[in-house]
PAGU-593424 format. One line per 2 residues: their letters; for each residue x, y, z of N, C-alpha, C. Coordinates in nm, 3 decimals. Layout:
A	X Y Z X Y Z X Y Z  ...
This chain:
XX	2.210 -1.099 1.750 2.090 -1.066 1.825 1.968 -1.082 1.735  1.856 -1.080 1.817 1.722 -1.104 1.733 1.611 -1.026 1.790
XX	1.532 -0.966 1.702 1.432 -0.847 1.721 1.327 -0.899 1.682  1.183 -0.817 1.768 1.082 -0.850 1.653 1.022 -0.710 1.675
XX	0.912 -0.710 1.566 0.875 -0.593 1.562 0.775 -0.553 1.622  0.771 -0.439 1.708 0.684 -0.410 1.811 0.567 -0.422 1.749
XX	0.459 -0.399 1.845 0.286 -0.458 1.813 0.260 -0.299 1.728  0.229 -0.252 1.668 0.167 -0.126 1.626 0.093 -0.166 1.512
XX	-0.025 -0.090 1.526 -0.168 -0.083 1.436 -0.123 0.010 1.299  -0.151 -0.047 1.211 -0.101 0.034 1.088 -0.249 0.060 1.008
XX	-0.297 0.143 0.930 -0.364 0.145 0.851 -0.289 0.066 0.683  -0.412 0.028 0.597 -0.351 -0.044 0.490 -0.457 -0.061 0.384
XX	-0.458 -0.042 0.255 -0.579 -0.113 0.190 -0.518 -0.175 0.055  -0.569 -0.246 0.005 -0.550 -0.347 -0.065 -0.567 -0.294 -0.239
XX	-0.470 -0.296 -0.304 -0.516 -0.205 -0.465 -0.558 -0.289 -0.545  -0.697 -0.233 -0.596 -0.754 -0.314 -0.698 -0.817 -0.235 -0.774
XX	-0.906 -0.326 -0.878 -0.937 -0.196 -1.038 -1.032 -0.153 -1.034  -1.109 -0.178 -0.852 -1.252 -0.125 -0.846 -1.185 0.022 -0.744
XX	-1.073 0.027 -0.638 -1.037 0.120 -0.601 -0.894 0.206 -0.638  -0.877 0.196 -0.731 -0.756 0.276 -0.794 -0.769 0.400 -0.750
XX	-0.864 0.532 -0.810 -0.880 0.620 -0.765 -0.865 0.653 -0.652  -0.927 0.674 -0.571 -0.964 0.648 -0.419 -0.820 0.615 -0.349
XX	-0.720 0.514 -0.382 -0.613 0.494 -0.301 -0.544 0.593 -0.373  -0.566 0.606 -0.496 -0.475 0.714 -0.549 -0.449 0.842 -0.453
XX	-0.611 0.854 -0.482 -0.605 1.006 -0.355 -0.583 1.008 -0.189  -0.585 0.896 -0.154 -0.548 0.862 -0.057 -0.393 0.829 -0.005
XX	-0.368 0.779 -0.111 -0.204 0.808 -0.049 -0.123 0.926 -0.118  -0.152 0.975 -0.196 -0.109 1.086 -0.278 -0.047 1.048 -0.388
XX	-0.071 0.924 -0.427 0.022 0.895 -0.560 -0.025 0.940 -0.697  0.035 0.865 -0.785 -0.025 0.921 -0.875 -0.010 0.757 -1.015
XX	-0.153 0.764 -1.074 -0.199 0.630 -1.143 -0.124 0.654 -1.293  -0.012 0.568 -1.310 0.025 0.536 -1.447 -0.096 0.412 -1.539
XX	-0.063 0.472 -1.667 -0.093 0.371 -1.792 -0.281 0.408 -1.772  -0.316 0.509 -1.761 -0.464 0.521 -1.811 -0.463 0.485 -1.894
XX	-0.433 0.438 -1.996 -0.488 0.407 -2.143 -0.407 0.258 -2.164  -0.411 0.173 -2.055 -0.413 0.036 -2.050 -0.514 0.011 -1.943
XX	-0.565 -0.159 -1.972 -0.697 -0.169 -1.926 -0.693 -0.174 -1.723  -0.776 -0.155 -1.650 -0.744 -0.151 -1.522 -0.665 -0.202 -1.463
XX	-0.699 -0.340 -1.497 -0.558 -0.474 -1.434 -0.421 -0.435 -1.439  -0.421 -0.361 -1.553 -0.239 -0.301 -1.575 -0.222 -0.187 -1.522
XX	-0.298 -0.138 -1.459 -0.260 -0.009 -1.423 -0.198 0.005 -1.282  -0.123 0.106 -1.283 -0.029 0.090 -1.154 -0.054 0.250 -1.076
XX	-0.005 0.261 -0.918 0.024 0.378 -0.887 0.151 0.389 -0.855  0.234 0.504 -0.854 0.316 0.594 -0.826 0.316 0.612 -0.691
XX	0.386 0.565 -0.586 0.329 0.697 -0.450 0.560 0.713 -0.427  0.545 0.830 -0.396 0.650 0.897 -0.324 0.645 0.846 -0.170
XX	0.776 0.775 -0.176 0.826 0.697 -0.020 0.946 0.771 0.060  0.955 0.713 0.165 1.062 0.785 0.196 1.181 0.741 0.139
XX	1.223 0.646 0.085 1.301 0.575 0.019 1.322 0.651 -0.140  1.175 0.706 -0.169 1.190 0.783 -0.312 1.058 0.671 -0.398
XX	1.028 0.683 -0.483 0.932 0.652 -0.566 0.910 0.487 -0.558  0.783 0.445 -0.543 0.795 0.278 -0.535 0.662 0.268 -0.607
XX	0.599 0.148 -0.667 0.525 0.123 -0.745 0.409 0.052 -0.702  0.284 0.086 -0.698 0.233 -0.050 -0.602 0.115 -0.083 -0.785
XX	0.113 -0.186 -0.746 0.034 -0.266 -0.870 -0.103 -0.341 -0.819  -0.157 -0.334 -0.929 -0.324 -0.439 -0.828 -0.270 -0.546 -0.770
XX	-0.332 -0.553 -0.698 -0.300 -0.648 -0.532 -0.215 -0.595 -0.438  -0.137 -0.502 -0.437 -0.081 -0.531 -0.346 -0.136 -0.438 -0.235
XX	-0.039 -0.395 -0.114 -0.105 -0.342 0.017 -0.064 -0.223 -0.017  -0.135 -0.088 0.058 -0.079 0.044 0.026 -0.123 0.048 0.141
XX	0.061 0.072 0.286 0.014 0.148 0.393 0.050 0.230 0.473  -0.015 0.303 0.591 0.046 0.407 0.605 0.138 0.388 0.713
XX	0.209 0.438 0.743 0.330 0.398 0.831 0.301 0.474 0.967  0.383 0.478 1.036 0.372 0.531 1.157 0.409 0.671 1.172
XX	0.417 0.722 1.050 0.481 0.877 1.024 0.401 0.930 0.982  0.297 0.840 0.880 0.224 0.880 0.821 0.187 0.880 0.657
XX	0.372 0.820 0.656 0.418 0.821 0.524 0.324 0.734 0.423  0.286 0.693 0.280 0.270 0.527 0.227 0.387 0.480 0.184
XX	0.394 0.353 0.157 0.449 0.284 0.108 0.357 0.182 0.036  0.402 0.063 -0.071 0.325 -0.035 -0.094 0.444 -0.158 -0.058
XX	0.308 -0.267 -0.037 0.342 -0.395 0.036 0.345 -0.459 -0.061  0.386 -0.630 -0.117 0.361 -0.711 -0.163 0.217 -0.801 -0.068
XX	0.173 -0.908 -0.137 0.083 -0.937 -0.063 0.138 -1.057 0.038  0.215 -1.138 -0.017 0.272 -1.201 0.073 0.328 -1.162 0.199
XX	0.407 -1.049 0.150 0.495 -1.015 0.276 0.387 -0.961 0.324  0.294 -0.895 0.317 0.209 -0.818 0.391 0.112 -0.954 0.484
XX	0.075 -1.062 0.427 0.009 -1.165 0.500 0.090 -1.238 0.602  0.266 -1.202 0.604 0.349 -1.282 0.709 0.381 -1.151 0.799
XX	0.321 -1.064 0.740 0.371 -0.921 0.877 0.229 -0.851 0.930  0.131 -0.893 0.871 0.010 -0.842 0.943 -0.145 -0.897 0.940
XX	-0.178 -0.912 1.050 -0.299 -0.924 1.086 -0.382 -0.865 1.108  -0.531 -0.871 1.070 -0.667 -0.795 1.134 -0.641 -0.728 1.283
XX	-0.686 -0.667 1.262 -0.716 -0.579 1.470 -0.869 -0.565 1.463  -0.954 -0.594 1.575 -1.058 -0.524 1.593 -1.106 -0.444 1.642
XX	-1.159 -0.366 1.570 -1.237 -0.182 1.574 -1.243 -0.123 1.724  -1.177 -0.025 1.759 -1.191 -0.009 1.891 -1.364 0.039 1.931
C-alpha cells in the first residue's frame, strides 16, 4: 500500500548564527560549544524519540503535538512548502 501525508500546517524556522538564541528558547533546547565560533555551534532539543541535534541550517519544527524536532534541509525542501498567512 501507499500513503501520503495529510495536508497539515506546521510551524518551522530555519537555524542560523544570527538566530541561535531565540530558537534556542523557542524550542527549549539547549546550545552546545559556546566557546566555538557560531557556525559550529549546535542545539540540543529533547524529541520524542529522545535527544536530536539540529546544526546551522537546518529546520527546527514544531509538530502537531507541539513537540520540536530538527529537519535536515533537504528533506525539509521535499516535505514542505510555504502556506499563506491566514
Amino acid at each position: 500500500m501507499k500513503f501520503k501525508k495529510k495536508p497539515v500546517v506546521i510551524e518551522a524556522q530555519q537555524l542560523t548564527v544570527f538566530n541561535l538564541e531565540e530558537l534556542e528558547q523557542w524550542c527549549k533546547g539547549s546550545i552546545k560549544g559556546l566557546r566555538l565560533p557560531a557556525n559550529q555551534r549546535v542545539i540540543d532539543i529533547q524529541t520524542l524519540e529522545g535527544e536530536m541535534r539540529a546544526q546551522i541550517g537546518d529546520w527546527i519544527i514544531k509538530g502537531v503535538k507541539g513537540e520540536f524536532y530538527p529537519c535536515k534541509p533537504e528533506i525539509f525542501a521535499m516535505t514542505y512548502e510555504p502556506v499563506e498567512a491566514a
